[in-house]
N, CA, C and O atoms as a GROMACS GRO file, in nm:
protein
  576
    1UNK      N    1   0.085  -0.119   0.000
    1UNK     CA    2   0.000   0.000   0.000
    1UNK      C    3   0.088   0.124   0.000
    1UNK      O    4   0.115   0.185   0.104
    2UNK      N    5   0.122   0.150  -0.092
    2UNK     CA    6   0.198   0.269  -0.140
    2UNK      C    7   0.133   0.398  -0.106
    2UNK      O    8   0.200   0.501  -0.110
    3UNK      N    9  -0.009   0.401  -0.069
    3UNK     CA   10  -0.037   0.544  -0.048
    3UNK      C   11  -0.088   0.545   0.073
    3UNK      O   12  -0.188   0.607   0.110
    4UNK      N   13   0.011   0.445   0.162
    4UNK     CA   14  -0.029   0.476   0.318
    4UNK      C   15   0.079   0.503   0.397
    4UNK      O   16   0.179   0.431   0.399
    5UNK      N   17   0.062   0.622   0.476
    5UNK     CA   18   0.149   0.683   0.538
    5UNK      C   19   0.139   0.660   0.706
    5UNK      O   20   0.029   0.638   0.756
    6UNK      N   21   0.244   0.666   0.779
    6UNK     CA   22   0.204   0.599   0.938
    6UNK      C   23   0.289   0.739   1.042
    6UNK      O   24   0.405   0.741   1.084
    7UNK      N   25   0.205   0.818   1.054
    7UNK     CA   26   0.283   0.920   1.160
    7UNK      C   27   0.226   0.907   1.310
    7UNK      O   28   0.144   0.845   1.378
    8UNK      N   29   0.316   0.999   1.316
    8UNK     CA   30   0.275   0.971   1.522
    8UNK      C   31   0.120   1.081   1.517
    8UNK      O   32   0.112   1.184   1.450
    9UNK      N   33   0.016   1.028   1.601
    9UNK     CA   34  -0.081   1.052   1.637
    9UNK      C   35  -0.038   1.233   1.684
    9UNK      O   36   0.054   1.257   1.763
   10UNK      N   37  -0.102   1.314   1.636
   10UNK     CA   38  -0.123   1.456   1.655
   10UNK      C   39  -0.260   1.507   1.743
   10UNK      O   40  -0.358   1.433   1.736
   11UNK      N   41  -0.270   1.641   1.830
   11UNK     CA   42  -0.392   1.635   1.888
   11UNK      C   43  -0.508   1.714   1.734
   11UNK      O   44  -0.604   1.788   1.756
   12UNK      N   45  -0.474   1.680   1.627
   12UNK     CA   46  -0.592   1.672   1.554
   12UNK      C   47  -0.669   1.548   1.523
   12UNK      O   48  -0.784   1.534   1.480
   13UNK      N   49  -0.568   1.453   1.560
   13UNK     CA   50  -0.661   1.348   1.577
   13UNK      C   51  -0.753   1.276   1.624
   13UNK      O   52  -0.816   1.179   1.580
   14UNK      N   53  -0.751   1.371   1.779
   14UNK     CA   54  -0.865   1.308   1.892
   14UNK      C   55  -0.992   1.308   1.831
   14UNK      O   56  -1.066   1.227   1.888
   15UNK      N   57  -1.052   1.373   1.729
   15UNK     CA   58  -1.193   1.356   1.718
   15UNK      C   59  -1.230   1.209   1.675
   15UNK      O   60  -1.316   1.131   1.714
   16UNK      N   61  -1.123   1.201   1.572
   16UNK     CA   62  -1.135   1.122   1.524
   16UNK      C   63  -1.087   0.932   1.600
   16UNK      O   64  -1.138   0.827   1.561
   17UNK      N   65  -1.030   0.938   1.659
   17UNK     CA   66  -1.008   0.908   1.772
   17UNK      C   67  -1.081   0.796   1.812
   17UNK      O   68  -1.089   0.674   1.801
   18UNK      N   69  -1.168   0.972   1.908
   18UNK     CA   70  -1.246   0.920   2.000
   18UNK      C   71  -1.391   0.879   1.981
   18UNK      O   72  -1.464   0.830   2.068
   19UNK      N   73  -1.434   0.916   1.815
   19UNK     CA   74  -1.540   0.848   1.764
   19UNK      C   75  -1.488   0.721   1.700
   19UNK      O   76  -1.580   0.646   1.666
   20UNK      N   77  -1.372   0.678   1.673
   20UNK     CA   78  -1.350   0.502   1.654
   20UNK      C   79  -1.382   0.450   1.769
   20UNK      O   80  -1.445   0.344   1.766
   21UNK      N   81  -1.340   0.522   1.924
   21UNK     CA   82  -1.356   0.401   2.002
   21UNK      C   83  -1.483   0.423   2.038
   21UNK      O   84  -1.507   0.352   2.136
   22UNK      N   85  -1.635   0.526   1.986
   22UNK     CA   86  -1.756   0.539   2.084
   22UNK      C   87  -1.778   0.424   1.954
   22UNK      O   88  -1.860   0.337   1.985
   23UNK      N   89  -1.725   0.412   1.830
   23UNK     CA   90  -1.819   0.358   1.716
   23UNK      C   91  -1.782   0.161   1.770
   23UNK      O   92  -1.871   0.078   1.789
   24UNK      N   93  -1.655   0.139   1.779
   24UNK     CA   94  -1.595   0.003   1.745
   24UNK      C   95  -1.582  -0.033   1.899
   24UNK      O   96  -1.508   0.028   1.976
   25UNK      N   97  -1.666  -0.142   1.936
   25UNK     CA   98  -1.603  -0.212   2.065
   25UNK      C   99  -1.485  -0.290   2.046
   25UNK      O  100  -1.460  -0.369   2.136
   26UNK      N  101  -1.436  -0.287   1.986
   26UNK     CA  102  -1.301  -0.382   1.956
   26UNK      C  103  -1.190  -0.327   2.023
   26UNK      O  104  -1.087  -0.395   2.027
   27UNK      N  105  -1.193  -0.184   2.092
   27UNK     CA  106  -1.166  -0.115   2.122
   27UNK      C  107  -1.124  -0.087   2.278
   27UNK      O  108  -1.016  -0.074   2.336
   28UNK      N  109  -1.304  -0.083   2.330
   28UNK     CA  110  -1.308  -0.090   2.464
   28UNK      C  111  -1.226  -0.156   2.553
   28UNK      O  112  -1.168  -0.257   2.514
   29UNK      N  113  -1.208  -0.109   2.686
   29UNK     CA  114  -1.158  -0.246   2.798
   29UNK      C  115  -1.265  -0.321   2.847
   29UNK      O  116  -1.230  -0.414   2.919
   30UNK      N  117  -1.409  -0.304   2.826
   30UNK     CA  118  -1.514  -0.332   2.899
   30UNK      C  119  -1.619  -0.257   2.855
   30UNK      O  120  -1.586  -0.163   2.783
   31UNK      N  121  -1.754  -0.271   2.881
   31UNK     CA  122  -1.878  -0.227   2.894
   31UNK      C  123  -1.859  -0.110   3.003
   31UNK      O  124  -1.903  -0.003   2.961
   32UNK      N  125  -1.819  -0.104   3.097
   32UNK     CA  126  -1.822   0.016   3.182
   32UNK      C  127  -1.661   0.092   3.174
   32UNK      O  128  -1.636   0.181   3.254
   33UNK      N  129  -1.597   0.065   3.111
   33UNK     CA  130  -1.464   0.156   3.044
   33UNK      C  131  -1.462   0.182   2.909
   33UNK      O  132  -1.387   0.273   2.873
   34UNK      N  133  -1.536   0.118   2.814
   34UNK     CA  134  -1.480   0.144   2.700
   34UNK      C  135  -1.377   0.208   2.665
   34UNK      O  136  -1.270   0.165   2.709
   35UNK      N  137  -1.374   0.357   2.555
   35UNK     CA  138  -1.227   0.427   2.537
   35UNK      C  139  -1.250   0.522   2.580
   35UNK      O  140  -1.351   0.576   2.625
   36UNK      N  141  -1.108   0.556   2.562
   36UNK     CA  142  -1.064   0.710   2.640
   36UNK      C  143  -1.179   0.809   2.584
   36UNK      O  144  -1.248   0.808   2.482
   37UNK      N  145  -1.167   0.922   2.728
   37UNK     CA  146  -1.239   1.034   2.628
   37UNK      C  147  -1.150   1.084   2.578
   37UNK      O  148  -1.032   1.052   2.585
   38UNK      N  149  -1.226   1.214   2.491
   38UNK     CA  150  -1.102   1.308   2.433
   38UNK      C  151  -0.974   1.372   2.530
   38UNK      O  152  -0.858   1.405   2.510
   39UNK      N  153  -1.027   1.369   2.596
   39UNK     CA  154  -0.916   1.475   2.717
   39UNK      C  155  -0.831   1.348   2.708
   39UNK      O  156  -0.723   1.354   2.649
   40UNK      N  157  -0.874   1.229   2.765
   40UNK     CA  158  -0.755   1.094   2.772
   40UNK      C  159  -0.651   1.132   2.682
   40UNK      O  160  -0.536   1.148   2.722
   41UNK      N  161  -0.697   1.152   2.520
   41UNK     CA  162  -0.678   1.115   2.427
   41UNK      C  163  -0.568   1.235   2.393
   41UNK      O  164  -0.469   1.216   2.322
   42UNK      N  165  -0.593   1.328   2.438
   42UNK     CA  166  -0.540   1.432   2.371
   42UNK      C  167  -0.392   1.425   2.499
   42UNK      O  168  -0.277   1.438   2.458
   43UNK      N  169  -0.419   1.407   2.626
   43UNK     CA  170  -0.316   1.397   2.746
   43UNK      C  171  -0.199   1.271   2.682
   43UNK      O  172  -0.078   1.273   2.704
   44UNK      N  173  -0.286   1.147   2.584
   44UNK     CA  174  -0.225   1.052   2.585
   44UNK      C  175  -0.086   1.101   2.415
   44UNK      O  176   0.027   1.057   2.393
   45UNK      N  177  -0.144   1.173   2.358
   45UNK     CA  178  -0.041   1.274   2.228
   45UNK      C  179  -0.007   1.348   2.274
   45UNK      O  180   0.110   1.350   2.236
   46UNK      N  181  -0.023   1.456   2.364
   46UNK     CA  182   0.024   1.599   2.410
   46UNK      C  183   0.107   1.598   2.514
   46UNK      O  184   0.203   1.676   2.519
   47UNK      N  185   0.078   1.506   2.616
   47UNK     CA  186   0.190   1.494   2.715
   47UNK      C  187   0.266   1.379   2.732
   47UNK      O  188   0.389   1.386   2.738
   48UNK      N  189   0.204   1.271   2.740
   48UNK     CA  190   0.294   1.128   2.773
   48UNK      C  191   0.401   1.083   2.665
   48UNK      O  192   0.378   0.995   2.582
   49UNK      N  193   0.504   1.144   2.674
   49UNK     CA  194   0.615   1.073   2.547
   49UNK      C  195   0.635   0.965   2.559
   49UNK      O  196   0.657   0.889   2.464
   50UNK      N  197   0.631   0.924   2.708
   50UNK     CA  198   0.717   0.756   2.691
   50UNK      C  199   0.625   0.670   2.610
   50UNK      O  200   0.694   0.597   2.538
   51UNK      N  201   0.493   0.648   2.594
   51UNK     CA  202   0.447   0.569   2.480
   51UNK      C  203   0.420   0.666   2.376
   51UNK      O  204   0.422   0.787   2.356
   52UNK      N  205   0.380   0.486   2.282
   52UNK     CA  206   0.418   0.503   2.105
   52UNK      C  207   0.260   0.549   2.089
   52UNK      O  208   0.184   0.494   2.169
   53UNK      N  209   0.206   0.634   2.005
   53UNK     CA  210   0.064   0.657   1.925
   53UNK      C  211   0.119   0.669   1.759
   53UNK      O  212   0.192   0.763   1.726
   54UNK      N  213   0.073   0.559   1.656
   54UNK     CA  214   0.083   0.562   1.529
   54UNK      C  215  -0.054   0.617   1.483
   54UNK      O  216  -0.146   0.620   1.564
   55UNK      N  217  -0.071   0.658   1.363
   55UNK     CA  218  -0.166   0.696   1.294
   55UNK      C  219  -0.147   0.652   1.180
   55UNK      O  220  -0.040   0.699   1.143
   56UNK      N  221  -0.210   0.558   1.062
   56UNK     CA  222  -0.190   0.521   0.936
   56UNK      C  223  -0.320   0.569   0.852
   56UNK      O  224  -0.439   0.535   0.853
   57UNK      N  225  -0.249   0.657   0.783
   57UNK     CA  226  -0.346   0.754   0.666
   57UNK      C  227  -0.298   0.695   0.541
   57UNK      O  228  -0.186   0.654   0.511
   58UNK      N  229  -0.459   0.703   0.442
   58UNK     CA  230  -0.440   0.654   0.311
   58UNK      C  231  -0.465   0.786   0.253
   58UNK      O  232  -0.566   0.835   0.302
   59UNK      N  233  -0.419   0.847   0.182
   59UNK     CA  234  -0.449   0.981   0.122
   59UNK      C  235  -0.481   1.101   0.230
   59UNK      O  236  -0.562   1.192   0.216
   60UNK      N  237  -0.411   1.080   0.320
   60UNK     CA  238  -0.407   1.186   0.436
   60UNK      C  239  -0.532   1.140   0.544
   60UNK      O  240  -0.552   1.190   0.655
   61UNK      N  241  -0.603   1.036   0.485
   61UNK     CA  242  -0.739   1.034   0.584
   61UNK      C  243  -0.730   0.919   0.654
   61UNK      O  244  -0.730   0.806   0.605
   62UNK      N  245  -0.720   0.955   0.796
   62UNK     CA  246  -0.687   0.830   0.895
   62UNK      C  247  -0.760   0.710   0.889
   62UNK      O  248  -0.881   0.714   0.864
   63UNK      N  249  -0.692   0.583   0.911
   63UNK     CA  250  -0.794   0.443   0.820
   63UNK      C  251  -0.729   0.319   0.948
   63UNK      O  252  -0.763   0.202   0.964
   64UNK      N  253  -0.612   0.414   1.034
   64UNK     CA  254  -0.609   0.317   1.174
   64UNK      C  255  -0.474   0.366   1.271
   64UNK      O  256  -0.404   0.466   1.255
   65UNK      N  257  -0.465   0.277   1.358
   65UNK     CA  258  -0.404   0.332   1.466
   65UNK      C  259  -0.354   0.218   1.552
   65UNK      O  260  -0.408   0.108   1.560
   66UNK      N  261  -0.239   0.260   1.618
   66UNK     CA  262  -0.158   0.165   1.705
   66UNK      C  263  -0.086   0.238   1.791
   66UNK      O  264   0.004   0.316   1.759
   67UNK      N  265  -0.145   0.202   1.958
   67UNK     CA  266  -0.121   0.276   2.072
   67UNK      C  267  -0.052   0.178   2.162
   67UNK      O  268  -0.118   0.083   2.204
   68UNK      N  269   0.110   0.197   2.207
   68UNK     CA  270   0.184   0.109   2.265
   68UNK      C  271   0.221   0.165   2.386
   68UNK      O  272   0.291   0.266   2.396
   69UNK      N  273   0.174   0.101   2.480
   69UNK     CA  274   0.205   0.187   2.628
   69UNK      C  275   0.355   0.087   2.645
   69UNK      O  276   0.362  -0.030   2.607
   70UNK      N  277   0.481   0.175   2.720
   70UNK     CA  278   0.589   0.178   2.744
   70UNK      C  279   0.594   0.212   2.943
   70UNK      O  280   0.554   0.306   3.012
   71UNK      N  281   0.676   0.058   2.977
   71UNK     CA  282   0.710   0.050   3.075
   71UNK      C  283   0.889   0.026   3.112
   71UNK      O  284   0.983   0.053   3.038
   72UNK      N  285   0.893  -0.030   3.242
   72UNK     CA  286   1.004  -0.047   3.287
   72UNK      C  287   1.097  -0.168   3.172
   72UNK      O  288   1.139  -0.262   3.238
   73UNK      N  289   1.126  -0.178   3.045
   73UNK     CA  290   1.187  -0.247   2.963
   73UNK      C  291   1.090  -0.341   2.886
   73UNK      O  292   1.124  -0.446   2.832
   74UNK      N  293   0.993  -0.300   2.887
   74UNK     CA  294   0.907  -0.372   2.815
   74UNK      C  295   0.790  -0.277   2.777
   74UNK      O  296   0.777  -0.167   2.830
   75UNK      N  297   0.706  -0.326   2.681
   75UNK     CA  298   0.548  -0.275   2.636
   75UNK      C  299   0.486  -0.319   2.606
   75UNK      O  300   0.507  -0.424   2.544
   76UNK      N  301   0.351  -0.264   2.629
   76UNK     CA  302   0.215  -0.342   2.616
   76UNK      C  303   0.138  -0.273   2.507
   76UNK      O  304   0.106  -0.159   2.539
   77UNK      N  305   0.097  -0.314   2.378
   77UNK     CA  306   0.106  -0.327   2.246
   77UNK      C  307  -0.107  -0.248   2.306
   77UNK      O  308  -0.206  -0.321   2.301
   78UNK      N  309  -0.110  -0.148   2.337
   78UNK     CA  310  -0.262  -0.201   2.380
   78UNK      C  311  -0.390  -0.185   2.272
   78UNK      O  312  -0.507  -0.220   2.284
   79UNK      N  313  -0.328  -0.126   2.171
   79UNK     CA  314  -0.478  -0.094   2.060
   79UNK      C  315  -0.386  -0.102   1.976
   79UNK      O  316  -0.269  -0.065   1.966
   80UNK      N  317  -0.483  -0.173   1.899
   80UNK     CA  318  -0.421  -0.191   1.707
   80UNK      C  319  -0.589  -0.194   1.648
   80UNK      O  320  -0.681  -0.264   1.691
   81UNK      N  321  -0.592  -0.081   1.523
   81UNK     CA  322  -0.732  -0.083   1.491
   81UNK      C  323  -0.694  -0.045   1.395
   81UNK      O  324  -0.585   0.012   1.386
   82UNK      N  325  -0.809  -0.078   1.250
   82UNK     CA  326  -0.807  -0.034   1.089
   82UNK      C  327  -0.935  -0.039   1.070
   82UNK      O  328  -0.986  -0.149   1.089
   83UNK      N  329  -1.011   0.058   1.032
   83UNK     CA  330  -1.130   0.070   0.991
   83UNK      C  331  -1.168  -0.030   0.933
   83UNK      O  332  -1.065  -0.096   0.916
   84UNK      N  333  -1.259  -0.089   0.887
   84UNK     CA  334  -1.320  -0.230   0.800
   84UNK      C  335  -1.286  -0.238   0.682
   84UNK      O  336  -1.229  -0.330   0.623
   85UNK      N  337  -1.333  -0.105   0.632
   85UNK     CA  338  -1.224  -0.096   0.480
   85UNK      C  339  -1.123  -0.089   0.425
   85UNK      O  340  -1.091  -0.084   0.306
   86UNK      N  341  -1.048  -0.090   0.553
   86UNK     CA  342  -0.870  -0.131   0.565
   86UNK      C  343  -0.869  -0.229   0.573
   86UNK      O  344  -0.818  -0.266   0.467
   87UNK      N  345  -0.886  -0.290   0.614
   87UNK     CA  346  -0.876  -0.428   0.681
   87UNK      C  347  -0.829  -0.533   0.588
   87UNK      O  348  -0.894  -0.545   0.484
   88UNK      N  349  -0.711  -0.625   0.608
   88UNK     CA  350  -0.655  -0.700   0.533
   88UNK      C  351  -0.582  -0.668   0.451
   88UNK      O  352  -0.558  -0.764   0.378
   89UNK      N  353  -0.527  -0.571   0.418
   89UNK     CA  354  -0.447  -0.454   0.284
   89UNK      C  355  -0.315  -0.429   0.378
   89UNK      O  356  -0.250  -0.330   0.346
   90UNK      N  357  -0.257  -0.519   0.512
   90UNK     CA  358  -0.117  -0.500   0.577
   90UNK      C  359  -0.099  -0.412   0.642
   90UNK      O  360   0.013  -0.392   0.692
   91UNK      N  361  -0.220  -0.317   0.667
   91UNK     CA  362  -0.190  -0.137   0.747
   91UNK      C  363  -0.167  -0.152   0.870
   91UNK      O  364  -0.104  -0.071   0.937
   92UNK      N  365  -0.245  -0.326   0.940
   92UNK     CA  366  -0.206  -0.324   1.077
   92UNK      C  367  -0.082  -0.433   1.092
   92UNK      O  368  -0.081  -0.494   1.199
   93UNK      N  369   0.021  -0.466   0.999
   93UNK     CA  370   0.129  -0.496   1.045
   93UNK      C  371   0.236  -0.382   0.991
   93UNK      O  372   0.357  -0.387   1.014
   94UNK      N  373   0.160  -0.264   0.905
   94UNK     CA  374   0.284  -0.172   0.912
   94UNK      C  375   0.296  -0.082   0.987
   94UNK      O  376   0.382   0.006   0.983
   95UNK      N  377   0.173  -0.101   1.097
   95UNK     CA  378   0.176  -0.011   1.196
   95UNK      C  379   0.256  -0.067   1.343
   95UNK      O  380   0.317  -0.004   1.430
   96UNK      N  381   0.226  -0.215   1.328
   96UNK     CA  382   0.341  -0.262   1.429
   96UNK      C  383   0.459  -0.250   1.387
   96UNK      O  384   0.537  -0.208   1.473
   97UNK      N  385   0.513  -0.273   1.266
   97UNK     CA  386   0.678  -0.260   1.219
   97UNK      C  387   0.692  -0.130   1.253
   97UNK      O  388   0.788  -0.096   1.321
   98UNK      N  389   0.605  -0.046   1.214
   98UNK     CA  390   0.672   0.080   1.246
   98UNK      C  391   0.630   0.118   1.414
   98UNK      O  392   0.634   0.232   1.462
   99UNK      N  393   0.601   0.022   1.469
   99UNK     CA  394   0.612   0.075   1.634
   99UNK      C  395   0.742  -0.009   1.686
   99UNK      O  396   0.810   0.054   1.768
  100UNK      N  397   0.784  -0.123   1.657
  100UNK     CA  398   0.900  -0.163   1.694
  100UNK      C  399   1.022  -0.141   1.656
  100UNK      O  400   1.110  -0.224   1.679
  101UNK      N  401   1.045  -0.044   1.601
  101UNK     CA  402   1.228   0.032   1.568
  101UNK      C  403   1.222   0.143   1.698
  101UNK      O  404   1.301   0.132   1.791
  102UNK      N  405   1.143   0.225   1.696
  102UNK     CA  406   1.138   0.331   1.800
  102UNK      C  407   1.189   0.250   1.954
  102UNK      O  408   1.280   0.290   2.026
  103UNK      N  409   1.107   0.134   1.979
  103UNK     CA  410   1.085  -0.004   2.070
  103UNK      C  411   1.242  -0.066   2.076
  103UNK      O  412   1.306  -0.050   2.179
  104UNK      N  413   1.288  -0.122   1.987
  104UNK     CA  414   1.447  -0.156   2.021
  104UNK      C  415   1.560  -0.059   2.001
  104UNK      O  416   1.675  -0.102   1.995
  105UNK      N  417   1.534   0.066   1.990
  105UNK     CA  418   1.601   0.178   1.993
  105UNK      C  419   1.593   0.202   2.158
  105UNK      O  420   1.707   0.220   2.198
  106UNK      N  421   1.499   0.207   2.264
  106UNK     CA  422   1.506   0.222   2.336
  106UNK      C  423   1.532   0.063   2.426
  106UNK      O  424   1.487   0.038   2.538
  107UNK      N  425   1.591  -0.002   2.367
  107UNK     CA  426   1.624  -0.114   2.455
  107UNK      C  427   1.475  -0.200   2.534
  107UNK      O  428   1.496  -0.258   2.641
  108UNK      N  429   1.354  -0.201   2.484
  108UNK     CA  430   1.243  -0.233   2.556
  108UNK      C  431   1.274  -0.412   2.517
  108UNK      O  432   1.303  -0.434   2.400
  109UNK      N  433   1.268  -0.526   2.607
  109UNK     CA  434   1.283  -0.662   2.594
  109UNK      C  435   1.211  -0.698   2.530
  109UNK      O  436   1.232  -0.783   2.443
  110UNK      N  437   1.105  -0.645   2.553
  110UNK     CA  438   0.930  -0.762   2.551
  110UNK      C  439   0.840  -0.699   2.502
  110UNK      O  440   0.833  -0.585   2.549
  111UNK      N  441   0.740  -0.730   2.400
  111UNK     CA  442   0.640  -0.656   2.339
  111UNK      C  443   0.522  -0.752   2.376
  111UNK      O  444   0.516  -0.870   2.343
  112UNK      N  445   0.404  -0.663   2.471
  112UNK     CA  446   0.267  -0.767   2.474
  112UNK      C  447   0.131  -0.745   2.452
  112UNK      O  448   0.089  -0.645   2.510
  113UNK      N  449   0.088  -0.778   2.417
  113UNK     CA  450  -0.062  -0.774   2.362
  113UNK      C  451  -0.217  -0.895   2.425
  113UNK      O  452  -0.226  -1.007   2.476
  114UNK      N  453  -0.273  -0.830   2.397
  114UNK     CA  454  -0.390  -0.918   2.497
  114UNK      C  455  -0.506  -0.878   2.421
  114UNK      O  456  -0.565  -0.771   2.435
  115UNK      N  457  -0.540  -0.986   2.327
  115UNK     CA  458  -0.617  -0.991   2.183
  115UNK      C  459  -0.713  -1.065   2.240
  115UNK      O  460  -0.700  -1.159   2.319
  116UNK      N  461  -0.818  -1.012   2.191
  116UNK     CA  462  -0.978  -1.096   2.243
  116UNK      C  463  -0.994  -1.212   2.178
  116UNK      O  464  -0.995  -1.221   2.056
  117UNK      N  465  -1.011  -1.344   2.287
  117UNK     CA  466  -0.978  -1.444   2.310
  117UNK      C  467  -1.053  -1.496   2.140
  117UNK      O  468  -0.994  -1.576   2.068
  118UNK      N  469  -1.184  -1.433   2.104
  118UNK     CA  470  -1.269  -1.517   1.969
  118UNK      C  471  -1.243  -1.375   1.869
  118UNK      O  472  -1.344  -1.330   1.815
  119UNK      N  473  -1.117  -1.307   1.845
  119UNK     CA  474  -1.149  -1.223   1.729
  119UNK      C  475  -1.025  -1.289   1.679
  119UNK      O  476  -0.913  -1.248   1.708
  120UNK      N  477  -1.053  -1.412   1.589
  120UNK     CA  478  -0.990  -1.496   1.499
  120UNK      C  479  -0.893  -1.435   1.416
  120UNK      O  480  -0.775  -1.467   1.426
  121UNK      N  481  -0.944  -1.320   1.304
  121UNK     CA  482  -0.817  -1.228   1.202
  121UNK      C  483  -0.754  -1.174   1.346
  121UNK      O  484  -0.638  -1.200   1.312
  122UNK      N  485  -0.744  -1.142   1.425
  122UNK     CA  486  -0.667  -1.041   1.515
  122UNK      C  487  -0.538  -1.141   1.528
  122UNK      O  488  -0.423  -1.143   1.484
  123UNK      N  489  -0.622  -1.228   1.618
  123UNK     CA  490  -0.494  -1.370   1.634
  123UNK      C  491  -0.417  -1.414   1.537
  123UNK      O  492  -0.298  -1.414   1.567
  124UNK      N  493  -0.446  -1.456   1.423
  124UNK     CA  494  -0.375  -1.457   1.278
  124UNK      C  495  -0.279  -1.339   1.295
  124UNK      O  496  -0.159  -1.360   1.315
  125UNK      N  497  -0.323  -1.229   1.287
  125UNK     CA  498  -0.177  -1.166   1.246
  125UNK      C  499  -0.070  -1.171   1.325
  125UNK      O  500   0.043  -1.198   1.285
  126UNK      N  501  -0.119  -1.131   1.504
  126UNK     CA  502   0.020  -1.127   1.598
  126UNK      C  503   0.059  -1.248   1.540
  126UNK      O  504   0.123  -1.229   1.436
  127UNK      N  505   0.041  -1.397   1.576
  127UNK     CA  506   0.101  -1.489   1.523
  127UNK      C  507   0.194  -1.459   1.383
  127UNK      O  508   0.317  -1.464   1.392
  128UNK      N  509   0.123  -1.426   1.247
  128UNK     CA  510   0.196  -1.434   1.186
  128UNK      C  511   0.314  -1.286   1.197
  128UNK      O  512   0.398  -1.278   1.107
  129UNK      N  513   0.314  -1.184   1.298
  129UNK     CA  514   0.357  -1.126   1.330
  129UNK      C  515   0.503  -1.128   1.434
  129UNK      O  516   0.593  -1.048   1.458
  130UNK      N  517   0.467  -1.263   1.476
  130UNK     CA  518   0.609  -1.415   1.575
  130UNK      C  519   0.531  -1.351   1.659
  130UNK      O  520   0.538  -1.248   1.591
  131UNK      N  521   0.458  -1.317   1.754
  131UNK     CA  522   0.368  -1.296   1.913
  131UNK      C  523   0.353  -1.468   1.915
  131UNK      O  524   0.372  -1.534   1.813
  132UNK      N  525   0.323  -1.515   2.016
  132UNK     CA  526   0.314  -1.661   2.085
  132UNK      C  527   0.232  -1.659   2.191
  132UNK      O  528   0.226  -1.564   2.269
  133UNK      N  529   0.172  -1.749   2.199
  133UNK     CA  530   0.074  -1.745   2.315
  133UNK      C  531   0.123  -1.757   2.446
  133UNK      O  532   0.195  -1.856   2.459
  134UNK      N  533   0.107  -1.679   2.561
  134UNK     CA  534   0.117  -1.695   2.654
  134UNK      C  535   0.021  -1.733   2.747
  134UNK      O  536  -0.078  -1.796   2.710
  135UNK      N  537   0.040  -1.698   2.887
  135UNK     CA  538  -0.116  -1.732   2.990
  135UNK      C  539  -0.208  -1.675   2.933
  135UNK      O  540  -0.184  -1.587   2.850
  136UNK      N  541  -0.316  -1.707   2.959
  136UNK     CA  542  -0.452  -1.719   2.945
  136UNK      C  543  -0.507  -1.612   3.105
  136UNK      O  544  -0.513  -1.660   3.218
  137UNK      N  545  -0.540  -1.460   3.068
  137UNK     CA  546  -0.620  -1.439   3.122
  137UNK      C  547  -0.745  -1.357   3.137
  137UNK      O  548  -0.790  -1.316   3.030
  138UNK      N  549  -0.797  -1.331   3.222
  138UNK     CA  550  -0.975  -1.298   3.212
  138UNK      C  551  -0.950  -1.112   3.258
  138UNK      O  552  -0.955  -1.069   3.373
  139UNK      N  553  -0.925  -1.034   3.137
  139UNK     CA  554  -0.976  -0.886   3.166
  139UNK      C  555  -1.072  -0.876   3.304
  139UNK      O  556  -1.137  -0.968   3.354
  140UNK      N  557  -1.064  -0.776   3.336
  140UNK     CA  558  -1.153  -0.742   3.481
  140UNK      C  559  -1.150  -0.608   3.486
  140UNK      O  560  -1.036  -0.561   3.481
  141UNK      N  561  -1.262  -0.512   3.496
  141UNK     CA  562  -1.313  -0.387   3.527
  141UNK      C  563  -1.397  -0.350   3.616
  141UNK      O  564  -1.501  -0.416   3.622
  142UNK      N  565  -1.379  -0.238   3.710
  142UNK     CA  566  -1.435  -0.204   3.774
  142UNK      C  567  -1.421  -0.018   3.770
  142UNK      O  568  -1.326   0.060   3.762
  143UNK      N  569  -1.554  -0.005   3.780
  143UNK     CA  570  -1.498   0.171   3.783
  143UNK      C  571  -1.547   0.257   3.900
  143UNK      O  572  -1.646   0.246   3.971
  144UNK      N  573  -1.440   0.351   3.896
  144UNK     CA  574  -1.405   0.424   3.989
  144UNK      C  575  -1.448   0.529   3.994
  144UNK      O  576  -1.416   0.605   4.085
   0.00000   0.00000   0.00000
């Protein structure tokens, strides 16, 4: 896909954003968290450097996104999303390639992800992406 471009998430993007995650539960952590609001969203581009926010535009118009929270030598891979009409055209493994150079530039060990247990294409790719299965466990929300 030659006419897709992958930059770091800007705060013009929150609208857009934050109507993928009111539109797509694929998204959510839960029924009573779903996604960030805008303020999250805009705190999570505007201030937090230590994690990664990608944006992948096809003709300038955003079509998906990959948000990698960054810890003590490792990260947690936590949203990878492509609109439906992306979908399958490679935008969400060029959005992981392009989150892991930034990732072993900073020496991070371990990259992890926690893919919903029955969304079948999701699993296909980390796999064909080398991700491996690890424990098995059960999300939990409660709000505050």
């Amino acid at each position: 896909m030659n006419d897709v471009t992958i930059t770091e998430a800007s705060l013009n993007d929150v609208d857009t954003l934050f109507r993928w995650g009111e539109e797509n539960w694929e998204l959510w952590g839960g029924e009573e968290s779903k996604w960030y609001n805008k303020e999250e969203l805009a705190a999570l581009i505007g201030i937090n450097k230590e994690d990664l926010f990608f944006i992948a535009r096809y003709d300038k118009k955003p079509v998906g996104m990959c948000l990698t929270r960054v810890f003590e030598g490792w990260a947690y891979l936590e949203s990878l999303f492509v609109i439906k009409d992306y979908r399958g055209q490679g935008i969400g493994t060029m959005l992981v390639n392009k989150m892991v150079g930034p990732l072993k530039k900073r020496k991070i060990r371990n990259l992890s992800i926690q893919p919903e247990v029955e969304n079948n294409k999701a699993l296909s790719l980390y796999k064909k992406l080398g991700f491996v299965q690890g424990f098995t466990f059960h999300w939990m929300d409660k709000a505050l």
